[in-house]
VEXTORMI-865560 format. One record per residue (C-alpha): x, y, z; residue number from 0; residue in three letters. Coordinates in Angstrom, 3 decimals, always signed. Layout:
BEGIN
<node><c1>X</c1><c2>Y</c2><c3>Z</c3><num>NUM</num><residu>Ala</residu></node>
...
This chain:
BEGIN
<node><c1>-73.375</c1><c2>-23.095</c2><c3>+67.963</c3><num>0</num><residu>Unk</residu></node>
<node><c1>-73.475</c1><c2>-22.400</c2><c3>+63.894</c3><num>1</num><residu>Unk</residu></node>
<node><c1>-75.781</c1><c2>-23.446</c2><c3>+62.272</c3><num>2</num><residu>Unk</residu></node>
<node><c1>-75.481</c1><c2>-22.175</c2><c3>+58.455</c3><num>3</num><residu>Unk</residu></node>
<node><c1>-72.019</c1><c2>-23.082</c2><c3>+56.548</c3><num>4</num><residu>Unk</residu></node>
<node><c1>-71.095</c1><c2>-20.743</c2><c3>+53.927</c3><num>5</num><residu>Unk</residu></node>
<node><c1>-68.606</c1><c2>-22.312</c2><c3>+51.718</c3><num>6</num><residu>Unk</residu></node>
<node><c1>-65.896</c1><c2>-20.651</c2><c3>+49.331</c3><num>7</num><residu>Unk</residu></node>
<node><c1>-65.369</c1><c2>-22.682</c2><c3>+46.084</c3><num>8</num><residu>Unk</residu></node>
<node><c1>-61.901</c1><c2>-22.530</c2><c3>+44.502</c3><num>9</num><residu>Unk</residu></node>
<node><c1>-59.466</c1><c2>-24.003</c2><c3>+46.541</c3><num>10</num><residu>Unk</residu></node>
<node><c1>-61.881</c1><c2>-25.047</c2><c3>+49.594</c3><num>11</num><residu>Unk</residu></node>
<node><c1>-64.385</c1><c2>-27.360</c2><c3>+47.827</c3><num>12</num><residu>Unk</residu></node>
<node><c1>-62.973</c1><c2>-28.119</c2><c3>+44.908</c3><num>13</num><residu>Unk</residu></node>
<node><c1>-59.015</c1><c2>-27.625</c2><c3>+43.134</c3><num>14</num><residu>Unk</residu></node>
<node><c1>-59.544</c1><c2>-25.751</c2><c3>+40.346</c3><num>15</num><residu>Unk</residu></node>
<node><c1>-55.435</c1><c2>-24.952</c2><c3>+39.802</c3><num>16</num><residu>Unk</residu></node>
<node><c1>-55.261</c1><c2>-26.880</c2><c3>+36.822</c3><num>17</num><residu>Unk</residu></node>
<node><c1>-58.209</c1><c2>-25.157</c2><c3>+35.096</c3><num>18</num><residu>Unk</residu></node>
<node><c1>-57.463</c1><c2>-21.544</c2><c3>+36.235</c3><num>19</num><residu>Unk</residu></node>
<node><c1>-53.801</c1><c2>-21.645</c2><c3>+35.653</c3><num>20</num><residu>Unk</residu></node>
<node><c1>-54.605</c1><c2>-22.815</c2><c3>+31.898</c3><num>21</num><residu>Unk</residu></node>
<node><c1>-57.144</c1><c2>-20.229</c2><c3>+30.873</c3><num>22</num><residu>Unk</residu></node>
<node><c1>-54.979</c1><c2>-17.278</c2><c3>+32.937</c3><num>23</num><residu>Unk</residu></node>
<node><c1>-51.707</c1><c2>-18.582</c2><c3>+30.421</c3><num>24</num><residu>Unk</residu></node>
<node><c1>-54.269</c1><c2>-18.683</c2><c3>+27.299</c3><num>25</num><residu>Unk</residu></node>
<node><c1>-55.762</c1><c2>-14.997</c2><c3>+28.423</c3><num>26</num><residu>Unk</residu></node>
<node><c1>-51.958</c1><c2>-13.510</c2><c3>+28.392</c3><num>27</num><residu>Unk</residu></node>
<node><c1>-51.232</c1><c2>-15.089</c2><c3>+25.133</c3><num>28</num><residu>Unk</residu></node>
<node><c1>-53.946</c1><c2>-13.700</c2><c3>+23.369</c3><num>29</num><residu>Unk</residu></node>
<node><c1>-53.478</c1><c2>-10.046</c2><c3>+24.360</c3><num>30</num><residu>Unk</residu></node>
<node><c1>-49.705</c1><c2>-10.290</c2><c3>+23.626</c3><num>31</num><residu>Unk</residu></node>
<node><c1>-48.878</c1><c2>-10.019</c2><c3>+27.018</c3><num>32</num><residu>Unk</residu></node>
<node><c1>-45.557</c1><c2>-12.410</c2><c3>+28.888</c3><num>33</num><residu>Unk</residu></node>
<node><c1>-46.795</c1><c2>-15.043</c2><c3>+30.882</c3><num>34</num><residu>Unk</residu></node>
<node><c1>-46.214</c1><c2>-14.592</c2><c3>+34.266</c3><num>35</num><residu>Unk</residu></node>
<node><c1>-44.596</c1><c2>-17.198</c2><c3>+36.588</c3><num>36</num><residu>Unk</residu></node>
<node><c1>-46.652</c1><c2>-19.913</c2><c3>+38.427</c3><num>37</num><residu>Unk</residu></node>
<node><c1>-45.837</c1><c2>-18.322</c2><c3>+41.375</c3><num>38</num><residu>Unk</residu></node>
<node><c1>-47.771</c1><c2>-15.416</c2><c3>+40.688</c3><num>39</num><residu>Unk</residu></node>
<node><c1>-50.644</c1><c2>-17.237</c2><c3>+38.710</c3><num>40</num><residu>Unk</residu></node>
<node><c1>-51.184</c1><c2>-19.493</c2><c3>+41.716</c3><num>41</num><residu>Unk</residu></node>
<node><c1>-52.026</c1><c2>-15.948</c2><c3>+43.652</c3><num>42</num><residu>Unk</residu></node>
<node><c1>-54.867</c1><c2>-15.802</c2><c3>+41.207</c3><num>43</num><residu>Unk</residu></node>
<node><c1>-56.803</c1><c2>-18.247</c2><c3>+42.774</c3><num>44</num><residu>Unk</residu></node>
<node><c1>-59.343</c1><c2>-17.023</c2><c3>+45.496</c3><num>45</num><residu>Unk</residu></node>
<node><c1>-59.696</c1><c2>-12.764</c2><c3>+44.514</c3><num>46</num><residu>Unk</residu></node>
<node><c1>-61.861</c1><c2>-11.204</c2><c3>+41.672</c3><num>47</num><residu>Unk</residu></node>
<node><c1>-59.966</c1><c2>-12.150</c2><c3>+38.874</c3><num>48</num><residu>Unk</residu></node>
<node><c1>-60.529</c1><c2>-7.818</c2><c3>+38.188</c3><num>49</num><residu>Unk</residu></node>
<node><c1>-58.335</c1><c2>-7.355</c2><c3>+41.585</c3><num>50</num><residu>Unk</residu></node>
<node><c1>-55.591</c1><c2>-9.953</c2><c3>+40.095</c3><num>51</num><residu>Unk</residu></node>
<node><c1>-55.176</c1><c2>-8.718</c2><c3>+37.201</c3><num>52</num><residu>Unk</residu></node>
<node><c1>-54.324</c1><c2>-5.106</c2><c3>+38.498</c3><num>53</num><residu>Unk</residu></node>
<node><c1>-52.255</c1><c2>-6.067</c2><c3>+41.043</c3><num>54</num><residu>Unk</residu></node>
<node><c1>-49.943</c1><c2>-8.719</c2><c3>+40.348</c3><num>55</num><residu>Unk</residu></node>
<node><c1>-49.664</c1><c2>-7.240</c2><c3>+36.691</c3><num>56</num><residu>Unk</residu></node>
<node><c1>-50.045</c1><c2>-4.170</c2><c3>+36.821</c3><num>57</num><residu>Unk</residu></node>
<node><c1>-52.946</c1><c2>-3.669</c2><c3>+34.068</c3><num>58</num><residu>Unk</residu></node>
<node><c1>-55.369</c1><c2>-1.013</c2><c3>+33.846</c3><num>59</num><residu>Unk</residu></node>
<node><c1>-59.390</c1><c2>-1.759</c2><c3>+34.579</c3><num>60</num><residu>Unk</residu></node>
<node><c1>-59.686</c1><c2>-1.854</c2><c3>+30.577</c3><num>61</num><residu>Unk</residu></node>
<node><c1>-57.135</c1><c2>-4.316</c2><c3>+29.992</c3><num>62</num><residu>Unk</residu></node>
<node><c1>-57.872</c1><c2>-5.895</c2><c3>+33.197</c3><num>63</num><residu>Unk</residu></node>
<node><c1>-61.685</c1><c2>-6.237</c2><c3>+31.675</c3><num>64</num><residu>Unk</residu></node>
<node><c1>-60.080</c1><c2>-7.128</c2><c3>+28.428</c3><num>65</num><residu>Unk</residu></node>
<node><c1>-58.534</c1><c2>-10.131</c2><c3>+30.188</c3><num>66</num><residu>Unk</residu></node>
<node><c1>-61.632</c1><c2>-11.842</c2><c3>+31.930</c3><num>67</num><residu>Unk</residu></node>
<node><c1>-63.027</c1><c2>-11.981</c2><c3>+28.730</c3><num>68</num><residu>Unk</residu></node>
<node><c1>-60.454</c1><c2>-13.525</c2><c3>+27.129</c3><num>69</num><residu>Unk</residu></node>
<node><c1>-59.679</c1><c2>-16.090</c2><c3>+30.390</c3><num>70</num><residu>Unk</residu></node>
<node><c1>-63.648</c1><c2>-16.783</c2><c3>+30.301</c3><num>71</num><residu>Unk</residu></node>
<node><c1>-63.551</c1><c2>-17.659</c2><c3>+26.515</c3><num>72</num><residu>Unk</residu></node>
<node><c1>-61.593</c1><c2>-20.433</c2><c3>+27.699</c3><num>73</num><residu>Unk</residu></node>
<node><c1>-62.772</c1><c2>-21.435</c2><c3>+31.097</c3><num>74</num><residu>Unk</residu></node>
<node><c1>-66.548</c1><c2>-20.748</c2><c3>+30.223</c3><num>75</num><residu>Unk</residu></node>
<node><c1>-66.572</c1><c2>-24.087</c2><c3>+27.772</c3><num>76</num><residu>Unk</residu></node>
<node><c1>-63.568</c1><c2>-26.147</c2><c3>+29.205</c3><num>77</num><residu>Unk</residu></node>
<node><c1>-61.314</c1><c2>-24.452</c2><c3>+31.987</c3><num>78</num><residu>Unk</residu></node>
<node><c1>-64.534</c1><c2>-24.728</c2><c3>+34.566</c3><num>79</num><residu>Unk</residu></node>
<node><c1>-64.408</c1><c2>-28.974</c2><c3>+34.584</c3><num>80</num><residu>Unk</residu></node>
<node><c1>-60.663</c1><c2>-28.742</c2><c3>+34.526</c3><num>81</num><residu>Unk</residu></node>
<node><c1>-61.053</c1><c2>-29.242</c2><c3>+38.194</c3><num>82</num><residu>Unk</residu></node>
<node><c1>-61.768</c1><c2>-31.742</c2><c3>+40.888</c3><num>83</num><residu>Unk</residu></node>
<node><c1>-63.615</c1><c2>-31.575</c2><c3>+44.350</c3><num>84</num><residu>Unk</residu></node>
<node><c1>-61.397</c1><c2>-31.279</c2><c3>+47.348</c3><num>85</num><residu>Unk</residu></node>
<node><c1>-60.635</c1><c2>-34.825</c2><c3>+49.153</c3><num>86</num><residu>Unk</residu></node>
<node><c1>-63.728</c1><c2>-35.624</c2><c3>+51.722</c3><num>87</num><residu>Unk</residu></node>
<node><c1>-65.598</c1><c2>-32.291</c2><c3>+50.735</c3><num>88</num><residu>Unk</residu></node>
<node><c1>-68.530</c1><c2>-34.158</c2><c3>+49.072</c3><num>89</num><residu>Unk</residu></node>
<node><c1>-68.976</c1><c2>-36.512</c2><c3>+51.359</c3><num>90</num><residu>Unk</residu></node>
<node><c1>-68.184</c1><c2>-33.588</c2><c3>+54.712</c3><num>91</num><residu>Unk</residu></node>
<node><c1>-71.194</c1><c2>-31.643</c2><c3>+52.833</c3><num>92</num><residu>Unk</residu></node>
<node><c1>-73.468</c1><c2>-34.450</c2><c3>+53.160</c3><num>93</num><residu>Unk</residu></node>
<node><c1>-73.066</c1><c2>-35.622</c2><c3>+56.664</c3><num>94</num><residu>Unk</residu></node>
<node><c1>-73.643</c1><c2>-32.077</c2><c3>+57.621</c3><num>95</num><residu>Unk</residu></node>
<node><c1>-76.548</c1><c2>-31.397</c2><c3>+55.977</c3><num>96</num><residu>Unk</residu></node>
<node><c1>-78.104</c1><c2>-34.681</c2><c3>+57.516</c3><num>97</num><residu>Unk</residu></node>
<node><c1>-77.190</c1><c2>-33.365</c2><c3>+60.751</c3><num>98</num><residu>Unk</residu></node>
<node><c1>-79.618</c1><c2>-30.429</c2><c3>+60.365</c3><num>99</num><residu>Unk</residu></node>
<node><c1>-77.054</c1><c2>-27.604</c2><c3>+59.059</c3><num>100</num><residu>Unk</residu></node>
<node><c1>-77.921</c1><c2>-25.493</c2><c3>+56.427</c3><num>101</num><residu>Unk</residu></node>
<node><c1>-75.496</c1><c2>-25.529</c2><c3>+53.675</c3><num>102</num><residu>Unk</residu></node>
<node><c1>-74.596</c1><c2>-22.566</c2><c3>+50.993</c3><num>103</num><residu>Unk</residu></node>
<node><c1>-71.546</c1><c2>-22.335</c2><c3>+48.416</c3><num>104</num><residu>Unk</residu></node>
<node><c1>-70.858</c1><c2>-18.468</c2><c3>+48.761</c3><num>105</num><residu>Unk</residu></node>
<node><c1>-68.183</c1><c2>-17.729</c2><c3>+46.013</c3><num>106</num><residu>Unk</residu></node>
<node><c1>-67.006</c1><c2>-14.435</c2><c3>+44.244</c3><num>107</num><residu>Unk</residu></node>
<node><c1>-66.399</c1><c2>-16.763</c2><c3>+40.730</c3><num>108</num><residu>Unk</residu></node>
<node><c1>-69.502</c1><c2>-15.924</c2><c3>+38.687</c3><num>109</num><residu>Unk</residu></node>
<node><c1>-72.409</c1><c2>-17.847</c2><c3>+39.787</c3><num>110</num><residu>Unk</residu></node>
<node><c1>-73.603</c1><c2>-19.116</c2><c3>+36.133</c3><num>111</num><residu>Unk</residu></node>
<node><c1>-70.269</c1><c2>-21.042</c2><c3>+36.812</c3><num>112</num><residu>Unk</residu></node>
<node><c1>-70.065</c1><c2>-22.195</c2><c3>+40.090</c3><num>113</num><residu>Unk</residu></node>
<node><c1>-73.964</c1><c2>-23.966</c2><c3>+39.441</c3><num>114</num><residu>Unk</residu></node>
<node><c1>-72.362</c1><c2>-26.523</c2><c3>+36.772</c3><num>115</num><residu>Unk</residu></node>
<node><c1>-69.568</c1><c2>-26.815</c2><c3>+39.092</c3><num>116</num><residu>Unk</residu></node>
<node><c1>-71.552</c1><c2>-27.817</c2><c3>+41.996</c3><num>117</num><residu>Unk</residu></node>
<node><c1>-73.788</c1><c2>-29.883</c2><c3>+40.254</c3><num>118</num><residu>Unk</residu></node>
<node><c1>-70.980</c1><c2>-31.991</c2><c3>+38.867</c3><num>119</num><residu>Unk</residu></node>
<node><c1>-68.807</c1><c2>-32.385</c2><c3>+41.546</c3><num>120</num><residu>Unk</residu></node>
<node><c1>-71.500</c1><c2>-33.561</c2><c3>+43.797</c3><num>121</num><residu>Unk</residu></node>
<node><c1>-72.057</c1><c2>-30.740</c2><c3>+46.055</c3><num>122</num><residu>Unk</residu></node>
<node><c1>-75.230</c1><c2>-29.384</c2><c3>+44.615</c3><num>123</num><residu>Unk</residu></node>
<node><c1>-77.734</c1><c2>-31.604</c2><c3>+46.516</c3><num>124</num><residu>Unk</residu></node>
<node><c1>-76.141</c1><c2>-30.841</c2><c3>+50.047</c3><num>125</num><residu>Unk</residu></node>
<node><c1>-76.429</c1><c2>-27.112</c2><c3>+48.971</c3><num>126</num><residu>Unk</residu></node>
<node><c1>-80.080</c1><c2>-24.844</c2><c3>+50.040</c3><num>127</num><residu>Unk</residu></node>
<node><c1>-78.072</c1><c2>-21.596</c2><c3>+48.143</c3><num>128</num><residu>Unk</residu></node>
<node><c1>-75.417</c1><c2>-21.450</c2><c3>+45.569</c3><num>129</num><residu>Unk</residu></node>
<node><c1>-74.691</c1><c2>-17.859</c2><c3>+45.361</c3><num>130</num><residu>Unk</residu></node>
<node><c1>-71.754</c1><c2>-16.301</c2><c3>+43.338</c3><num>131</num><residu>Unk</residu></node>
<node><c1>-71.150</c1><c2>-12.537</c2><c3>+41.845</c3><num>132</num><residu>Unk</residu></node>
<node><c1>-73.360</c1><c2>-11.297</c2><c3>+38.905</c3><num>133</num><residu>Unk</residu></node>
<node><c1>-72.019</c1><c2>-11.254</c2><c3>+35.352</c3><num>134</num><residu>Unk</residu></node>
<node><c1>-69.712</c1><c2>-7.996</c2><c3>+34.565</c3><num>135</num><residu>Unk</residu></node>
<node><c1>-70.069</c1><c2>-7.069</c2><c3>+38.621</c3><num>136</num><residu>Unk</residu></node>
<node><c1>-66.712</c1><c2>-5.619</c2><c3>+40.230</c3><num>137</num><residu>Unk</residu></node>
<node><c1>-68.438</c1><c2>-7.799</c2><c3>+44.069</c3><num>138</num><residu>Unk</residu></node>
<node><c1>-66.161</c1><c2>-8.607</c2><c3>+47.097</c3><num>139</num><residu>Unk</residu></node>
<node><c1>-66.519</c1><c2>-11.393</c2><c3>+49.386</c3><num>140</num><residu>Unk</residu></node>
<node><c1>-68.411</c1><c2>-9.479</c2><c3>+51.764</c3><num>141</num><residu>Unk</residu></node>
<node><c1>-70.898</c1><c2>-8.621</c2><c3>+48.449</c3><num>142</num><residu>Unk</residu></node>
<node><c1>-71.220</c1><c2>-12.502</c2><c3>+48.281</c3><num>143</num><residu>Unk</residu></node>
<node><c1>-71.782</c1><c2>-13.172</c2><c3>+51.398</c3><num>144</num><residu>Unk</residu></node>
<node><c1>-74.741</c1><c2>-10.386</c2><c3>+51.941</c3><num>145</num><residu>Unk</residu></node>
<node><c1>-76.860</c1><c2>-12.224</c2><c3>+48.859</c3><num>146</num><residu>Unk</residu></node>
<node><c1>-76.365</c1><c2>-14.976</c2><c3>+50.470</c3><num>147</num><residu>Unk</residu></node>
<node><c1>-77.703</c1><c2>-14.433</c2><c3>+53.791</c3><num>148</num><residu>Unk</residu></node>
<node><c1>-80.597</c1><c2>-12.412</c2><c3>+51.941</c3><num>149</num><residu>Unk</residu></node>
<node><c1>-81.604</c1><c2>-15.732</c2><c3>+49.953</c3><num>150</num><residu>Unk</residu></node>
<node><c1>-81.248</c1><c2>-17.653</c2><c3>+53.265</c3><num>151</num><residu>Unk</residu></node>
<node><c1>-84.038</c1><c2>-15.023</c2><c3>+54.777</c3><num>152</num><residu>Unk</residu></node>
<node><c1>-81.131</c1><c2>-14.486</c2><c3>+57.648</c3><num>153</num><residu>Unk</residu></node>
<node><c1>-81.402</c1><c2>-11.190</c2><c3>+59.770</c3><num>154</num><residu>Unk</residu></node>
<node><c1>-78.656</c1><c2>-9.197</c2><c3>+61.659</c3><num>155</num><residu>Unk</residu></node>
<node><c1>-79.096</c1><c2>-11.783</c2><c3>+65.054</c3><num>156</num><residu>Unk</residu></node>
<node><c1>-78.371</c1><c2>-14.808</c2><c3>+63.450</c3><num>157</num><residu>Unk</residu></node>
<node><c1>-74.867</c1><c2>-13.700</c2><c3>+62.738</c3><num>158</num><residu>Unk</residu></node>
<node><c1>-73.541</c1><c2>-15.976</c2><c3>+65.428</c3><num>159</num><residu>Unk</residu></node>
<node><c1>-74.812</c1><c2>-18.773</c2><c3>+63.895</c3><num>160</num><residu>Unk</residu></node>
<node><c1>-73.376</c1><c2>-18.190</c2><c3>+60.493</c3><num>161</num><residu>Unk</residu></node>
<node><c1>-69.259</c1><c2>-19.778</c2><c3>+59.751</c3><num>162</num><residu>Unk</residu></node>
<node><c1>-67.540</c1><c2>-19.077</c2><c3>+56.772</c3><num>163</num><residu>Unk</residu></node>
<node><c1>-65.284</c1><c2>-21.391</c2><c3>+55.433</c3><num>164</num><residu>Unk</residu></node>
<node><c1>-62.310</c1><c2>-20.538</c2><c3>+52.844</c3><num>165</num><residu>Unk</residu></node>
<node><c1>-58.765</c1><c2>-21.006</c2><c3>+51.683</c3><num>166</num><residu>Unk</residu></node>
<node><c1>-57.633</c1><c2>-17.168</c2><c3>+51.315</c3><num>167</num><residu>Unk</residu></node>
<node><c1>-57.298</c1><c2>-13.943</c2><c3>+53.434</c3><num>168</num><residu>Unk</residu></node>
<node><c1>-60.138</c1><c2>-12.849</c2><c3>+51.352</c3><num>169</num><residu>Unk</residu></node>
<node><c1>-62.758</c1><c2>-15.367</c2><c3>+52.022</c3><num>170</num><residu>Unk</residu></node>
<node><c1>-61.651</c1><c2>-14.135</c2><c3>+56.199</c3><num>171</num><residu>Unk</residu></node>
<node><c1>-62.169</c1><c2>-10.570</c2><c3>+55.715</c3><num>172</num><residu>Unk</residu></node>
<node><c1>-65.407</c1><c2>-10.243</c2><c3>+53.579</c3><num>173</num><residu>Unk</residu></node>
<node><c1>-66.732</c1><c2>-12.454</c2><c3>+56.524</c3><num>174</num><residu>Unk</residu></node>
<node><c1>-65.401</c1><c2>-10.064</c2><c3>+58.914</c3><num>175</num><residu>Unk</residu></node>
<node><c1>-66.701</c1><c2>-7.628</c2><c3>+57.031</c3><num>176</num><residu>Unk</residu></node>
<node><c1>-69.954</c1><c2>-8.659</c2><c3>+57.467</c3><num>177</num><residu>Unk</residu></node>
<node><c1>-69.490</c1><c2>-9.531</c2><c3>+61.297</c3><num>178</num><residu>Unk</residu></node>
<node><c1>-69.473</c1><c2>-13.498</c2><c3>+61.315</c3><num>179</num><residu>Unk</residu></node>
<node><c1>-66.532</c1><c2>-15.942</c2><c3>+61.756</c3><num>180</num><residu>Unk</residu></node>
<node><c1>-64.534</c1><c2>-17.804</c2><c3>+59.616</c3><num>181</num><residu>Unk</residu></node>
<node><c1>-62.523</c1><c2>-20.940</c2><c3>+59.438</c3><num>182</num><residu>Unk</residu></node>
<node><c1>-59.291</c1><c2>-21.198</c2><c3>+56.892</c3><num>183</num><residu>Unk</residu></node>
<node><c1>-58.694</c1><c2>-23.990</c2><c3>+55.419</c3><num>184</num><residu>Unk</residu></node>
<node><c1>-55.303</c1><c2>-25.272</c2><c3>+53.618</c3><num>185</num><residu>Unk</residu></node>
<node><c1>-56.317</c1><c2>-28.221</c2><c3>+51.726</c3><num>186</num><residu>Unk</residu></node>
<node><c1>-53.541</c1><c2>-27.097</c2><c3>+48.327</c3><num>187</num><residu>Unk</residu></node>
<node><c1>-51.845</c1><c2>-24.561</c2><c3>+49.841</c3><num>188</num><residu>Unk</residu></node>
<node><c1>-52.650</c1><c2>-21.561</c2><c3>+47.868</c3><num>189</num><residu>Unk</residu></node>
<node><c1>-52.648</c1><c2>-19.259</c2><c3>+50.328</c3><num>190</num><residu>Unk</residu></node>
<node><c1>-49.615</c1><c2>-17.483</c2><c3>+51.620</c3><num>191</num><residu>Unk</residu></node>
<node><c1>-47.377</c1><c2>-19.204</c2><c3>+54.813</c3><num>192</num><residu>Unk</residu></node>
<node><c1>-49.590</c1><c2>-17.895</c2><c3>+57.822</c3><num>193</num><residu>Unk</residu></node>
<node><c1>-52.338</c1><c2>-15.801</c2><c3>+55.944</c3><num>194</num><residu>Unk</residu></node>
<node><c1>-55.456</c1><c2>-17.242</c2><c3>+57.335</c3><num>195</num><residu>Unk</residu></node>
<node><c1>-54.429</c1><c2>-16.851</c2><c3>+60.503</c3><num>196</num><residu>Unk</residu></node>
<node><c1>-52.803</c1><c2>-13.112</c2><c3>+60.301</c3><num>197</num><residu>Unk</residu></node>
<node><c1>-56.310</c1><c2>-12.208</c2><c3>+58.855</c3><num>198</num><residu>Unk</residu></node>
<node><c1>-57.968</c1><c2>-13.346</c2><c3>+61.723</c3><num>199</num><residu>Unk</residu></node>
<node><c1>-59.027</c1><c2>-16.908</c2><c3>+60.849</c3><num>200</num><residu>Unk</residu></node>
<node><c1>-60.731</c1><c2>-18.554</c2><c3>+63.592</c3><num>201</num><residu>Unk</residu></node>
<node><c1>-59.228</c1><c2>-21.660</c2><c3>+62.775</c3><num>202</num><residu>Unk</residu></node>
<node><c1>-56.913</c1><c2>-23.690</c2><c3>+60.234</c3><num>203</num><residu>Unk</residu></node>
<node><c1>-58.389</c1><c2>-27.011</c2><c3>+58.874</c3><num>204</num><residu>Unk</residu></node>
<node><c1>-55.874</c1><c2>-28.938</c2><c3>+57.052</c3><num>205</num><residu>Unk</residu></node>
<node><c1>-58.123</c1><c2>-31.723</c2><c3>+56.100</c3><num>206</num><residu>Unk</residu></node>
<node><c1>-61.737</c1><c2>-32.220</c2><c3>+55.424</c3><num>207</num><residu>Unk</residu></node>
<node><c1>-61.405</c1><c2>-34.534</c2><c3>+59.088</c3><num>208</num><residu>Unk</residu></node>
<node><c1>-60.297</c1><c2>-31.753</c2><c3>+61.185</c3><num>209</num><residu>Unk</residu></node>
<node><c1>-62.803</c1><c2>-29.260</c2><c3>+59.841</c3><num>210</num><residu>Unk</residu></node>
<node><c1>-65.453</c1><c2>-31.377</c2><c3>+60.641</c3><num>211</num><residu>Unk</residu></node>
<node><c1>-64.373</c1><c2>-31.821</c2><c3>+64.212</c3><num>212</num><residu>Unk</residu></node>
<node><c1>-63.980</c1><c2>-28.075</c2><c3>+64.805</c3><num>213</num><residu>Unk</residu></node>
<node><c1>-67.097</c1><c2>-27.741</c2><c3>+63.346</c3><num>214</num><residu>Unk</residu></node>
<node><c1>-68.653</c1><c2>-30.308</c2><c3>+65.481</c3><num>215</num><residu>Unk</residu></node>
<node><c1>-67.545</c1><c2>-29.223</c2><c3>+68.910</c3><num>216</num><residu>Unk</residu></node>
<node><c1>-68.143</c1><c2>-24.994</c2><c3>+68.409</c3><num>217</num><residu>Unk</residu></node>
C-alpha cells in the first residue's frame, strides 16, 4: 500500500498551457528567432525547459540558456499565475492528506516558482514538501525526486510505499529511475497518444475520480 504521493505540477495539478505557451512565444521573439507551431510548444510542457529547447529547436546549450532567461523574464512576474489548478486536484489533495497520506509536489520547474504556485492554487496546505530544481541547475526528474525523498527522511525500503504521479513520459522514467511506481495521468492531453503507458506507467487516470480510486484500492 503507498503511502507518500509525489506529485508533478504542470499539467497534473495545475494547466499551466496558457502561461507557458505565452512566455515560450515572447522568449522566441526576443532572440529573433520564428515561432514555432503550437504543436511543438505544447511538447514544452513537462521536460527541463534546457532539454526543449535543444531538441525540438535545435539550439545550442548557450542559446538554449539564453532562452530560459528570456521565457523567465516573462513567466517569473506574470506567465507563473497564467494558470489554473487541474479540475478536483485541490480538493483530491485534501481528502488524501486527511486520510493519513503524506503529500509532496515533486516538479523539475524551479522551485522558487512552483511555492507561489502552490500556495495560490490551494495545494500548499495539503503539501509536507514542495520540492522543485535549483536555480541555473541542468536536474532530471529522477534529481527531483531524490531531494524529495531526502526532505521526507525516506530510506531505500520505503520505496514501495512511494507513487509518483504525472502527465509525461518523463515524470514515469525519473520515477523508474529511482525504483518506485508511477501513475500517468491525462487530465489536458499533453502527452503523446499512448506515452504513459509505453513508458511503463502503472496506470492512466483520466480524471481526478479515477485516480483517487486507483489510489484507494493499491
Amino acid at each position: 500500500m503507498y503511502r507518500y504521493l509525489f506529485f508533478d505540477l504542470d499539467g497534473t495539478l495545475t494547466d499551466s498551457k496558457a502561461g507557458i505557451l505565452n512566455c515560450l512565444r515572447y522568449a522566441f521573439e526576443k532572440l529573433g528567432e520564428p515561432v514555432p507551431p503550437e504543436e511543438t510548444l505544447l511538447a514544452f510542457i513537462g521536460p527541463p525547459l534546457q532539454d526543449s529547447f535543444m531538441r525540438y529547436c535545435g539550439f545550442s546549450p548557450e542559446l538554449a540558456a539564453e532562452g530560459i532567461r528570456l521565457f523567465r523574464e516573462r513567466y517569473v512576474p506574470v506567465g507563473k499565475f497564467e494558470n489554473a489548478a487541474a479540475p478536483g486536484m485541490a480538493d483530491l489533495c485534501r481528502r488524501l492528506k486527511k486520510r493519513g497520506y503524506v503529500l509532496a509536489l515533486a516538479s523539475s520547474k524551479p522551485e522558487e516558482l512552483c511555492v507561489p504556485i502552490c500556495e495560490k492554487f490551494g495545494f500548499a496546505p495539503s503539501l509536507t514538501v514542495i520540492a522543485g530544481s535549483p536555480p541555473e541547475s541542468d536536474w532530471e526528474k529522477s534529481d527531483v525526486i531524490r531531494e524529495t525523498m531526502r526532505r521526507l527522511h525516506l530510506e531505500e525500503a520505503q520505496k514501495d510505499e512511494i507513487l509518483m504521479v504525472g502527465d509525461r513520459k518523463f515524470d514515469v522514467l525519473g520515477a523508474m529511475e529511482c525504483g518506485i511506481g508511477c501513475v500517468g495521468v491525462e487530465f489536458f492531453g499533453y502527452a503523446a497518444p499512448g506515452e504513459l503507458e509505453d513508458a511503463g506507467a502503472l496506470a492512466v487516470a483520466r480524471t481526478a475520480e479515477e485516480l483517487e480510486h486507483w489510489i484507494l484500492t493499491h
